[in-house]
DRENDO-1510 file (C-alpha; in Angstrom, 1 decimal, always signed):
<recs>
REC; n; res; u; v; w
REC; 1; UNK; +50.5; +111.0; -99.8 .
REC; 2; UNK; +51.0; +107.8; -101.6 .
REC; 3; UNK; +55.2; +107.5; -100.2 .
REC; 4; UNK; +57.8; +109.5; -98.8 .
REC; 5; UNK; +61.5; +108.8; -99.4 .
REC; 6; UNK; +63.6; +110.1; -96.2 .
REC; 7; UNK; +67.3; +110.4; -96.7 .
REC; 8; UNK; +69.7; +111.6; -94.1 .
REC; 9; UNK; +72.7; +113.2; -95.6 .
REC; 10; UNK; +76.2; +113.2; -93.6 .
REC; 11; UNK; +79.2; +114.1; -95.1 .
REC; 12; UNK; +78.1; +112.7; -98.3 .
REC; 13; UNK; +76.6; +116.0; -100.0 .
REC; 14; UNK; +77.6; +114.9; -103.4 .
REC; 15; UNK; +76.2; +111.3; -103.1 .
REC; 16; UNK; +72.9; +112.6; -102.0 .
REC; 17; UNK; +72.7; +114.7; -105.2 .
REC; 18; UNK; +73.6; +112.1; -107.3 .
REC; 19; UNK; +70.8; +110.1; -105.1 .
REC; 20; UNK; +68.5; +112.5; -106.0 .
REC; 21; UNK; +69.2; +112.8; -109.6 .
REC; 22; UNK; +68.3; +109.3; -109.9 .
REC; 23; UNK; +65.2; +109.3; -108.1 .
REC; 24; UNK; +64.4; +112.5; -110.0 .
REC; 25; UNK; +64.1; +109.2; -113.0 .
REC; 26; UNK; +61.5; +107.5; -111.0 .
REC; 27; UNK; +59.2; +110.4; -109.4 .
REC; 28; UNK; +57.0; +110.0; -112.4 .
REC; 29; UNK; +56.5; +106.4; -112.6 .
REC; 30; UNK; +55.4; +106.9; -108.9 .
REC; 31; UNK; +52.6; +109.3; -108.6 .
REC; 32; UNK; +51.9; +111.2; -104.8 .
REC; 33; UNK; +55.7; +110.7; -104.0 .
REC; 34; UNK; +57.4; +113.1; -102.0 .
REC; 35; UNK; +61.3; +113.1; -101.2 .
REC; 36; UNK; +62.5; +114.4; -97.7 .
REC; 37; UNK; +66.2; +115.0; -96.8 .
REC; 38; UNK; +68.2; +115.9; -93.6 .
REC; 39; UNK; +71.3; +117.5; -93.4 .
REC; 40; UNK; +72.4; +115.4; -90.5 .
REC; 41; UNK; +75.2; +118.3; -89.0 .
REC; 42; UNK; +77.6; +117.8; -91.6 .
REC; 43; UNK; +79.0; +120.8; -90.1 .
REC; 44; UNK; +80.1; +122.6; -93.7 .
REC; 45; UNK; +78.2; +124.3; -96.5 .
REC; 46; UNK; +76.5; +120.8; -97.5 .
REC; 47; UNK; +72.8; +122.2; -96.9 .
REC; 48; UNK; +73.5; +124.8; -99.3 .
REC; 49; UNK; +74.8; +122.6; -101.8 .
REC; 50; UNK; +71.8; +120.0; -102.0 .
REC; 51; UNK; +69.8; +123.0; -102.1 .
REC; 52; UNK; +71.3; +124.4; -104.7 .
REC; 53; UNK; +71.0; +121.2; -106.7 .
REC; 54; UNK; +67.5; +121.3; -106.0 .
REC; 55; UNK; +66.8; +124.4; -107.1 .
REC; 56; UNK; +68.9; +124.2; -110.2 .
REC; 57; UNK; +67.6; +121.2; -111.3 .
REC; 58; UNK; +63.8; +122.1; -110.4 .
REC; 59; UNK; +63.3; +119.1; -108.2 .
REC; 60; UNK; +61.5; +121.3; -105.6 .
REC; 61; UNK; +57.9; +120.1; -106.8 .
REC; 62; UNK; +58.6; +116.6; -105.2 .
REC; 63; UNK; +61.7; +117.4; -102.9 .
REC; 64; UNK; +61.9; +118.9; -99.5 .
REC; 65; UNK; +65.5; +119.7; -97.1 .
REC; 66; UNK; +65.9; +120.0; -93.6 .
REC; 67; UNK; +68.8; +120.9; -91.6 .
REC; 68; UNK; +69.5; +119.8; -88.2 .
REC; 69; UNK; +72.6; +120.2; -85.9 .
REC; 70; UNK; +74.5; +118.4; -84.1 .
REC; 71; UNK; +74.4; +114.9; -85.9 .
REC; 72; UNK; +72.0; +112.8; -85.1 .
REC; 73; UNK; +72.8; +109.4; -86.0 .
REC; 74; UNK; +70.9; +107.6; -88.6 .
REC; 75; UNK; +67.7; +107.0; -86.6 .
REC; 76; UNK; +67.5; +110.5; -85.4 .
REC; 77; UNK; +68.2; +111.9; -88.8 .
REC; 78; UNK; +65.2; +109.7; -90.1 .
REC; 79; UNK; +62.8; +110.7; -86.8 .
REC; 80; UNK; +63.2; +114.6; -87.8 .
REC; 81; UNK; +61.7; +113.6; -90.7 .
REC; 82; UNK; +59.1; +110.6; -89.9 .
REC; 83; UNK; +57.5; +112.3; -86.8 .
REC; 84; UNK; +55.8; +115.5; -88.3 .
REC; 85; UNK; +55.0; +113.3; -91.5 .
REC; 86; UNK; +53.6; +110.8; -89.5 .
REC; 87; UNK; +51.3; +113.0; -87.5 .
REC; 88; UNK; +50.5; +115.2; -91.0 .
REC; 89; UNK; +47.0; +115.9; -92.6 .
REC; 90; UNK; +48.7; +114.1; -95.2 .
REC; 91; UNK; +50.2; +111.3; -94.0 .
REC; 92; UNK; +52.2; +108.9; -96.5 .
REC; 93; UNK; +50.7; +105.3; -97.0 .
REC; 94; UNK; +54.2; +103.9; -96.9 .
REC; 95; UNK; +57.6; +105.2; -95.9 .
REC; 96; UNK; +61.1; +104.6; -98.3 .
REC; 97; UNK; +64.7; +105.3; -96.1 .
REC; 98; UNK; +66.8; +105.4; -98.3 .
REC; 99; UNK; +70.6; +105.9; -97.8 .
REC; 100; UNK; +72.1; +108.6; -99.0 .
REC; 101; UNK; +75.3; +106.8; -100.6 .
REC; 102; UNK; +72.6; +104.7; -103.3 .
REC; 103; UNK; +71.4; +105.2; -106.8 .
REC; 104; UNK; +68.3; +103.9; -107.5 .
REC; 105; UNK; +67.2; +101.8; -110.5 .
REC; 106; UNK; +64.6; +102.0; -113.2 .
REC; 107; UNK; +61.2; +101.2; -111.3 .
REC; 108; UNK; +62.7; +100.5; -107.8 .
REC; 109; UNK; +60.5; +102.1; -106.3 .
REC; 110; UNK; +57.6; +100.7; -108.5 .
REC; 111; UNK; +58.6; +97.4; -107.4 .
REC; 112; UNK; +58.4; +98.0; -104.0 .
REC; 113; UNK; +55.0; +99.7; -104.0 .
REC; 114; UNK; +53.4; +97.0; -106.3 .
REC; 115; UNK; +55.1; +94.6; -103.6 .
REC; 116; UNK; +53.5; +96.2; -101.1 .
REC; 117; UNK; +50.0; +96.5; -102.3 .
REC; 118; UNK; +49.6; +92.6; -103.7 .
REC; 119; UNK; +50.9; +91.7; -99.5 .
REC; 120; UNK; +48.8; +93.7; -96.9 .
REC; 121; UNK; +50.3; +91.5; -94.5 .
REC; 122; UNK; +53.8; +92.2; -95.0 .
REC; 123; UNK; +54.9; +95.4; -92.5 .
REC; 124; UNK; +58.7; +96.0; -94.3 .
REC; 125; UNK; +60.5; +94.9; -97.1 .
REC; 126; UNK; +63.8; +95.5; -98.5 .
REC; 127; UNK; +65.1; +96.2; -101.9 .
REC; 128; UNK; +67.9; +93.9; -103.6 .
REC; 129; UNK; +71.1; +96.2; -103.1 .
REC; 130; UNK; +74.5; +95.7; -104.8 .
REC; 131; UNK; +77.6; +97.1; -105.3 .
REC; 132; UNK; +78.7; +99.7; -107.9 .
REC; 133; UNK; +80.3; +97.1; -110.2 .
REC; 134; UNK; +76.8; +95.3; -110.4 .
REC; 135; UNK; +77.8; +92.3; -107.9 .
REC; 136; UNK; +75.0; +91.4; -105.7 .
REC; 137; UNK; +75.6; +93.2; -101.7 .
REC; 138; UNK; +74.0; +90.7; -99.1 .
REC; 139; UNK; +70.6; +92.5; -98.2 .
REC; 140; UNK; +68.3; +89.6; -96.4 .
REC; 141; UNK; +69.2; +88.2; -93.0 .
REC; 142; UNK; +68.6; +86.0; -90.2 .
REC; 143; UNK; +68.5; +87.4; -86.3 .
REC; 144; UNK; +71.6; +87.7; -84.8 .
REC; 145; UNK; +71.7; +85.3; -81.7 .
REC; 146; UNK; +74.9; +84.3; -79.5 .
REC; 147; UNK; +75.0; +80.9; -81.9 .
REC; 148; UNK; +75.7; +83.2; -85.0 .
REC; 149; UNK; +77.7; +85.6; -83.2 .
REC; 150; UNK; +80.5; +82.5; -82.3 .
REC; 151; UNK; +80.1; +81.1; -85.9 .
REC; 152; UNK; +80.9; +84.7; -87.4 .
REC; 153; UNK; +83.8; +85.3; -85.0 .
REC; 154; UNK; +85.8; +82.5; -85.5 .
REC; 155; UNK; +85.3; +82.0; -89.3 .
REC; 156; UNK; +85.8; +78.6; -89.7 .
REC; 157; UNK; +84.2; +76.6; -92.6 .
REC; 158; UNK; +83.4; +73.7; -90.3 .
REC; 159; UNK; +81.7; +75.6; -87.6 .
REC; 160; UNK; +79.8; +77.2; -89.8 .
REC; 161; UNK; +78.6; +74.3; -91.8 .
REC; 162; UNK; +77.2; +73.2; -88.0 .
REC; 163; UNK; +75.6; +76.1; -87.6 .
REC; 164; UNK; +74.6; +77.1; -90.9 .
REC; 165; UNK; +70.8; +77.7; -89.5 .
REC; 166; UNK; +72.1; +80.6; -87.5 .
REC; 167; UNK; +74.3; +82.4; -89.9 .
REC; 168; UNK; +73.4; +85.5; -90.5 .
REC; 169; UNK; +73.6; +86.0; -94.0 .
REC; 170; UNK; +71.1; +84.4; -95.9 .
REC; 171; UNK; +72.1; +82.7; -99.3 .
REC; 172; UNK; +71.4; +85.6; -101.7 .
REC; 173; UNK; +67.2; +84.7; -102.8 .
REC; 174; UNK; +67.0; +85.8; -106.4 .
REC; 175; UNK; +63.0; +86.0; -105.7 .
REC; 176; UNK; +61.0; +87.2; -103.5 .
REC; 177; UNK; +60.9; +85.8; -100.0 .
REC; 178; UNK; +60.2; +86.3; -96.7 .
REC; 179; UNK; +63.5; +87.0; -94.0 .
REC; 180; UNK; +64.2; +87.7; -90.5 .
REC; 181; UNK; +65.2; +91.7; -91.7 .
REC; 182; UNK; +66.6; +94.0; -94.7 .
REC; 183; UNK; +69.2; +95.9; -94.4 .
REC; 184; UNK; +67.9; +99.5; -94.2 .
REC; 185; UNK; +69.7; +101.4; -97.2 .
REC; 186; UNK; +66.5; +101.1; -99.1 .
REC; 187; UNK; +63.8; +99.5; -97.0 .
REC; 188; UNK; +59.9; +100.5; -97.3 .
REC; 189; UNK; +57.9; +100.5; -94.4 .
REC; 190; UNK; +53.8; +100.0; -94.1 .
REC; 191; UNK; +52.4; +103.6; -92.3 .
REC; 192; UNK; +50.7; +100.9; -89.8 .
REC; 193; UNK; +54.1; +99.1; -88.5 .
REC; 194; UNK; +54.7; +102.7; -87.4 .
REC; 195; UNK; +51.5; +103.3; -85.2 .
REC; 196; UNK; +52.0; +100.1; -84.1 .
REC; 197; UNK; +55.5; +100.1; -83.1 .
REC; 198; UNK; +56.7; +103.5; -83.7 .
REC; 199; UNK; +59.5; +105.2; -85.6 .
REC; 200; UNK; +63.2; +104.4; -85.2 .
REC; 201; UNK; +64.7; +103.5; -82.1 .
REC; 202; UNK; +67.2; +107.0; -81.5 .
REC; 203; UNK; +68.6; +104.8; -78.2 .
REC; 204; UNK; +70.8; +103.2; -80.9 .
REC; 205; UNK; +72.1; +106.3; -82.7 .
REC; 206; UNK; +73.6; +104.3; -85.8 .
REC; 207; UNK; +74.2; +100.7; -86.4 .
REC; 208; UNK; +71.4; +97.6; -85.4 .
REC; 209; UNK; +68.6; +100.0; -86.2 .
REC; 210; UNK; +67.5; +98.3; -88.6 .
REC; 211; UNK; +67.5; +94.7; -87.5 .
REC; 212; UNK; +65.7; +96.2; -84.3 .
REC; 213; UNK; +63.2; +98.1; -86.3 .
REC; 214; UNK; +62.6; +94.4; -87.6 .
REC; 215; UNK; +62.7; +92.5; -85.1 .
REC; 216; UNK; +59.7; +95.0; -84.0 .
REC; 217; UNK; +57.4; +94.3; -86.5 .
REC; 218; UNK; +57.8; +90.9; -85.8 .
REC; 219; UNK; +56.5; +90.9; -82.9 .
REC; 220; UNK; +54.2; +92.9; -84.0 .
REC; 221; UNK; +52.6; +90.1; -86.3 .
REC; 222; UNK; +54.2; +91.9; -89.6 .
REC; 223; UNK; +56.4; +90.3; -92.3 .
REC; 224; UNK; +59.3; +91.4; -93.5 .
REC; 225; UNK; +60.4; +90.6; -97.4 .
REC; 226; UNK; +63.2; +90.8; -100.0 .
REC; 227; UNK; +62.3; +92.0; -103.0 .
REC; 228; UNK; +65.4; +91.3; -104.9 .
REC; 229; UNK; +63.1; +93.3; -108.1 .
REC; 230; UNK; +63.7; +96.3; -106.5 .
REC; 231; UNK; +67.5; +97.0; -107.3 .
REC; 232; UNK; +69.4; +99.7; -105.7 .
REC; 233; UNK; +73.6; +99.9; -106.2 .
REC; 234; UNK; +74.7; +101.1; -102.3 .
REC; 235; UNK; +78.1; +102.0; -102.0 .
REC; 236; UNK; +78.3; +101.2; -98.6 .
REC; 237; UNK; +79.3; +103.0; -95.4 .
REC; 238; UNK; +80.7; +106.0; -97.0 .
REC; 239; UNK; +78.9; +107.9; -94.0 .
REC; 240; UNK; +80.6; +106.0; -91.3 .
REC; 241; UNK; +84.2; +105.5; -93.3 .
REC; 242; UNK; +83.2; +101.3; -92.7 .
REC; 243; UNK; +84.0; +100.2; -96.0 .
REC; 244; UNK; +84.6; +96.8; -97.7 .
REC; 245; UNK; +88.0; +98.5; -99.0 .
REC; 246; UNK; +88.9; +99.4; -95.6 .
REC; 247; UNK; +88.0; +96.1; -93.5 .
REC; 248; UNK; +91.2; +96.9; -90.7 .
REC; 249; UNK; +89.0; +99.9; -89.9 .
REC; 250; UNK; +88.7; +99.6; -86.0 .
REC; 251; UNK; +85.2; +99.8; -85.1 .
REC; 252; UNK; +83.5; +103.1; -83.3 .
REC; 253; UNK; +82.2; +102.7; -80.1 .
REC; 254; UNK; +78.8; +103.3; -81.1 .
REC; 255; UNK; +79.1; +100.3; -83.4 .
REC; 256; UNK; +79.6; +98.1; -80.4 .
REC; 257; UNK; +77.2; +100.1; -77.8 .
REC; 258; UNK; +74.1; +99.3; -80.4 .
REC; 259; UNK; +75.2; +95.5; -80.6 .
REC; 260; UNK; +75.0; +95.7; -76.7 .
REC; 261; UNK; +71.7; +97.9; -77.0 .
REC; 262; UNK; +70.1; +95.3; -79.3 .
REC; 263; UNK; +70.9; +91.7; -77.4 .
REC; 264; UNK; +70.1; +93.6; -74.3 .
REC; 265; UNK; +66.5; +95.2; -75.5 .
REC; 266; UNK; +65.2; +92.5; -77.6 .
REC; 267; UNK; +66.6; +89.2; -75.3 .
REC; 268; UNK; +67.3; +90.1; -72.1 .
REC; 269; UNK; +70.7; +90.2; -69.7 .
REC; 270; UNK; +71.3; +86.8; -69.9 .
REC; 271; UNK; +71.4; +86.0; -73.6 .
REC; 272; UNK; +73.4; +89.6; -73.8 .
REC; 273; UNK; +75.6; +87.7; -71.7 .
REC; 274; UNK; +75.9; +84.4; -73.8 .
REC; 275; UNK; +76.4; +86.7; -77.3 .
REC; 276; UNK; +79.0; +88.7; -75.5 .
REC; 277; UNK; +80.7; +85.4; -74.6 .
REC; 278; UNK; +80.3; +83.7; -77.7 .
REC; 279; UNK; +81.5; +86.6; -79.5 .
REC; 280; UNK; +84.6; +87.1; -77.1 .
REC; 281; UNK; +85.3; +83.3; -77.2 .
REC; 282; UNK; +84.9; +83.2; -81.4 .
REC; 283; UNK; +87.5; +86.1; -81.3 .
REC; 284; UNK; +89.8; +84.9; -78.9 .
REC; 285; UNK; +90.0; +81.2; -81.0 .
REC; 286; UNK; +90.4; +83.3; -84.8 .
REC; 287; UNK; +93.5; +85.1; -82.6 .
REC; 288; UNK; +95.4; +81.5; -81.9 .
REC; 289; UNK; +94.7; +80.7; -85.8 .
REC; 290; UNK; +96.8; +83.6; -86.4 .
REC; 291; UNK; +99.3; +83.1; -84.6 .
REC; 292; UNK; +99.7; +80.0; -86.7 .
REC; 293; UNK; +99.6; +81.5; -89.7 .
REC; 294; UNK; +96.1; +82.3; -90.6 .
REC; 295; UNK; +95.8; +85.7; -92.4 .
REC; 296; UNK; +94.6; +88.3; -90.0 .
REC; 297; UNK; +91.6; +90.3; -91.8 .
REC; 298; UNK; +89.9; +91.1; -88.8 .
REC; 299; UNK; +89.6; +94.9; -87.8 .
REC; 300; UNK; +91.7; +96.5; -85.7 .
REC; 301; UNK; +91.3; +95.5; -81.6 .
REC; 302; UNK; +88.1; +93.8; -82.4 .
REC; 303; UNK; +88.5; +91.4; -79.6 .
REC; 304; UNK; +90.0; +93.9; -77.1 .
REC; 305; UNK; +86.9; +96.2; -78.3 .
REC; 306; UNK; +84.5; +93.3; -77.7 .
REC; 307; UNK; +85.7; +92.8; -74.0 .
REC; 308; UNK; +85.8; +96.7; -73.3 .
REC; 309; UNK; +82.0; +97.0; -74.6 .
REC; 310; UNK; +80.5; +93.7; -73.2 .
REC; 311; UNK; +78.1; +93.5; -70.9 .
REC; 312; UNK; +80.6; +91.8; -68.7 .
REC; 313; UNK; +82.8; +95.3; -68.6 .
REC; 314; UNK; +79.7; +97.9; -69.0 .
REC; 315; UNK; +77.0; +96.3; -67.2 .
REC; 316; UNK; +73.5; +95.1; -67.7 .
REC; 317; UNK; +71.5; +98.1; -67.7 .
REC; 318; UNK; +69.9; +99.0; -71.2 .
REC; 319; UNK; +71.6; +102.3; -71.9 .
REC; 320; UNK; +71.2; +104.9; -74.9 .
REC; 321; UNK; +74.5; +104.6; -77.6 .
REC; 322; UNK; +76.0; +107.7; -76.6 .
REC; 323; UNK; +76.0; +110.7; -79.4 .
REC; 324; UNK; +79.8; +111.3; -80.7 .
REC; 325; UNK; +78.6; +114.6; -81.6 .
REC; 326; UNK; +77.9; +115.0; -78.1 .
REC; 327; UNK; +80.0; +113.7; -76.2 .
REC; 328; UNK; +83.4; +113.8; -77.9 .
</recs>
């Protein structure tokens, strides 16, 4: 199998069929591609509504659907998939997630797999996403690290001009180039990074699993790339209800137990312990600017949140980001 797009659908039924409809576009241009989606435990009639779409539409040459229940998160949703293909007759030479809230563009894919062939040394790289209005959405990234974690709390222009090597966010790259990680709405991933580092991290449930995955390969001796080339409109978070139109939103618990996952995995207690504190210290300093009348556009209780789930409150031991759909 030349690639295999995995989706994991969750409450989002009718974006994944409109996801489909415009890969159905690009299945041509692409020849040996295969399209794989989960029906994460939506819980309602979703499984038989993308199948019905695929068999009304005929897409069941190239298009496969699983079910699964309870939800999984995002990285179990993806494993259901990724571990049989992976250990198949026919395993695929690389491996598209793609989220299930996208629409893909003209040659997207093409881009991607061209990328990929002309750079055997690059392990992952990430598609240019952006929103539905045709505005670029920031898809390349530096490692978080307690410096960028204090610089994105406290949101001021003049700590961030200090610490500008840290942010985050990359300026967006309208070329190709090579990043820390890609956000994983449409990210394609060498077969090898996977027998050398192995599929998704399911500890994390949702959020951080793609930065981790990253991080990974890194250490792994693979590169990671943009391809801004690749364009893909993502409406973002329509999954998780974390939207850009709803920024109040108070974060899940899971949101913050894969923050504490990730700083705790990939760097160890103590630098846990100086993100947690830089984070807390960032968000404690954005609350007295408030007070003096700096609008508030932070979510709900992020700094009470980010004291409940610090490692300070919950501990040092690396734990699993417990399942909602378990324990609720």
């Amino acid at each position: 199998m030349r690639l295999l797009v995995v989706i994991a659908n969750y409450k989002v039924a009718h974006l994944t069929i409109d996801c489909l409809r415009s890969l159905a576009k690009e299945i041509g241009n692409v020849p040996g591609t295969r399209v794989a989606v989960c029906e994460n435990g939506t819980g309602d009639d979703s499984a038989q509504r993308i199948q019905r779409a695929i068999d009304d539409n005929g897409w069941n040459a190239w298009c496969t659907l699983m079910a699964v229940n309870p939800n999984l998160g995002f990285t179990g949703g993806n494993n259901v998939i990724l571990r049989p293909a992976l250990q198949s007759a026919d395993q695929p030479q690389y491996v598209v997630l793609l989220n299930a809230d996208t629409i893909v563009h003209q040659n997207a894919l093409r881009q991607l797999l061209d990328f990929m062939d002309e750079h055997p040394d690059v392990g992952v790289a990430g598609s240019g996403l952006e929103y539905p209005d045709r505005r670029p959405q920031n898809s390349a990234f530096r490692f978080p690290s307690a410096w960028s974690e204090f610089e994105g709390s406290i949101n001021l222009g003049l700590v961030s001009r200090a610490l500008k090597r840290w942010v985050v966010t990359l300026p967006m790259p309208n070329h190709a180039c090579e990043v820390d990680w890609v956000g994983g709405a449409s990210m394609i991933i060498r077969r090898e990074v996977f027998e050398d580092i192995g599929v998704l991290d399911q500890g994390y449930y949702t959020h951080f699993e793609d930065v981790d995955f990253c991080f990974n390969a890194h250490k792994a001796g693979w590169a990671v790339w943009y391809v801004p080339d690749s364009r893909v409109t993502h409406l973002v978070g329509q999954s998780t209800g974390l939207t850009i139109a709803n920024p109040k939103r108070r974060f899940p618990p899971y949101f913050f137990g894969a923050r504490r996952r990730y700083f705790l995995k990939n760097h160890g207690p103590f630098h846990a312990a100086l993100a947690d504190a830089a984070l807390i210290c960032g968000l404690a300093l954005w609350r007295l600017r408030v007070l003096f009348g700096k609008q508030d556009m932070m979510a709900a209780h992020i700094l009470y949140d980010s004291i409940r789930y610090s490692v300070f409150v919950t501990g040092f031991r690396l734990t699993d980001v417990k399942n909602p759909a378990l324990f609720s």
